[in-house]
C-alpha positions, 0 to 999 in steps of 0.5 A: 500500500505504501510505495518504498519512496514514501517510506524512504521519505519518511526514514528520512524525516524521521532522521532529521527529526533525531538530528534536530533534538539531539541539537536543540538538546545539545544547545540548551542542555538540558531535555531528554534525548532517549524518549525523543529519539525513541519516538522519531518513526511514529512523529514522522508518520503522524506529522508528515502522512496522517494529521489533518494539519494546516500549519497556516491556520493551527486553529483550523476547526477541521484538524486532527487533534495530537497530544504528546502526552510525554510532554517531557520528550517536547524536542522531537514535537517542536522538531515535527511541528517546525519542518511542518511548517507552523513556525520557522526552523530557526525558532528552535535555537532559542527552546528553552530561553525566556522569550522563546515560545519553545519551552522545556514542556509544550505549552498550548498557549504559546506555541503554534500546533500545541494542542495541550499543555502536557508534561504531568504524566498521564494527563494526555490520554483522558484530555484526548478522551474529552476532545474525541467526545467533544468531537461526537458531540459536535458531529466533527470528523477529526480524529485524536491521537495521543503518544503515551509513554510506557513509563507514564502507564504506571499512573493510575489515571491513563487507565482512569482515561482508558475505562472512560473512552470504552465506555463512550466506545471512541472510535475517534480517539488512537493511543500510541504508546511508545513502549522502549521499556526504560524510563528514569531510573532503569527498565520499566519492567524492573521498577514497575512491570506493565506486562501482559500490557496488550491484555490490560488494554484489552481487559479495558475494551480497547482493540489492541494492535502491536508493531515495531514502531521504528518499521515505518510500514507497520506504523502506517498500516497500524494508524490505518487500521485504528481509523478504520476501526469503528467499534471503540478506540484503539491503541498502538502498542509500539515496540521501540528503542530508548535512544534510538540511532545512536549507539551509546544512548540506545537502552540506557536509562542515564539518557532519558534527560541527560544532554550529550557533550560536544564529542558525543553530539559529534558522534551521535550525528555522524551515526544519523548521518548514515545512508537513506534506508541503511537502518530500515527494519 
């Protein structure tokens, strides 16, 4: 269904988006690299072949609806969100600084494409429950989508959110959930087990689909299938790499908020650098 250009297209996107948060990281130091780089493949089919967006009008009544719900991973959305359009690249130079409307989570009321404040885990999935309800309510055909963090499910209220988009059988709402299974202080399934994950989310009346997330097919065909699914809402378990790309990141909880040195950016964009298509899955 996807011809191999589209899908070297967005490898390609999705590189430059680790290319651009591993700098913008580098030059505040200060932001998390691993869950930003975990989370390229699934930005890049989002932003660039999914979203009904118009950059030039962010207030557009008829968009999709996106939440980063790990708003702590607000690198790899201003990178998206910038090489969309909805404001110039070099506005990324100043995330973080007082005058900047790039700040360390993403904030609705300042920069253009945020949907929701977020950066308080959880919070993401039961707002994009009230505006996939609003939308019915309003006989609107946007969709909502929310990328979760695997680390954030320990919260009490995702599956609050969970129980509540079930019961109003949102088929207009899409979870994806970027499982790299290492947050703060190690591996998620040491500090805080979510397994059987898929069966929890089934448990909770939601249809359930597993993929690689770093194979841009599988992400495509996935959030094609959750769009065409019209008997409740859908999640997308994600099977990813914490510091994807990047030898020395890659499954290493110390980079879920540490910024490189100059040597290791100097590494880590030689490693982005590679051959179009050399890392496809």
């Amino acid at each position: 269904m996807y011809s191999e250009a589209t899908l070297q297209q967005l490898e390609e996107i999705a590189c430059q988006l680790r290319i651009d948060s591993l700098e913008m990281i580098y030059r505040r130091q200060a932001g998390h690299p691993g869950g930003s780089l975990s989370a390229a493949e699934i930005m890049a089919a989002l932003f660039f072949n999914k979203l009904r967006l118009d950059p030039a009008r962010p207030d557009w009544p008829e968009r999709d609806r996106f939440i980063l719900s790990k708003g702590h991973a607000s690198a790899i959305l201003y990178a998206a969100l910038a090489r969309r359009g909805f404001f110039p690249s070099s506005d990324l130079a100043g995330w973080g600084q007082l005058d900047c409307h790039l700040q360390g989570h993403p904030d609705r009321l300042k920069t253009p494409g945020v949907e929701m404040s977020t950066g308080i885990l959880g919070h993401g999935l039961p707002i994009g429950v009230g505006l996939a309800l609003a939308a019915r309510l309003d006989g609107a055909a946007h969709r909502v989508y929310v990328v979760l963090g695997d680390g954030e499910c320990q919260a009490g209220v995702i599956w609050e959110g969970a129980m509540a988009a079930a019961k109003f059988q949102l088929a207009n709402l899409t979870a994806i959930l970027d499982y790299n299974d290492v947050q703060l202080d190690g591996p998620v399934h040491e500090i805080m087990p979510l397994e059987p994950l898929a069966a929890k989310w089934r448990a909770f009346n939601w249809n359930v689909i597993e993929i690689n997330g770093h194979n841009l097919r599988q992400v495509l065909e996935a959030l094609d299938l959750a769009a065409e699914t019209h008997n409740g809402p859908s999640v997308i378990i994600a099977h990813t790499t914490k510091g994807k790309g990047v030898s020395f990141m890659e499954n290493r909880s110390q980079w879920h908020g540490v910024p490189p040195t100059a040597a290791q950016l100097e590494q880590a964009l030689g490693e982005l650098r590679r051959p179009a298509g050399a890392g496809r899955n």
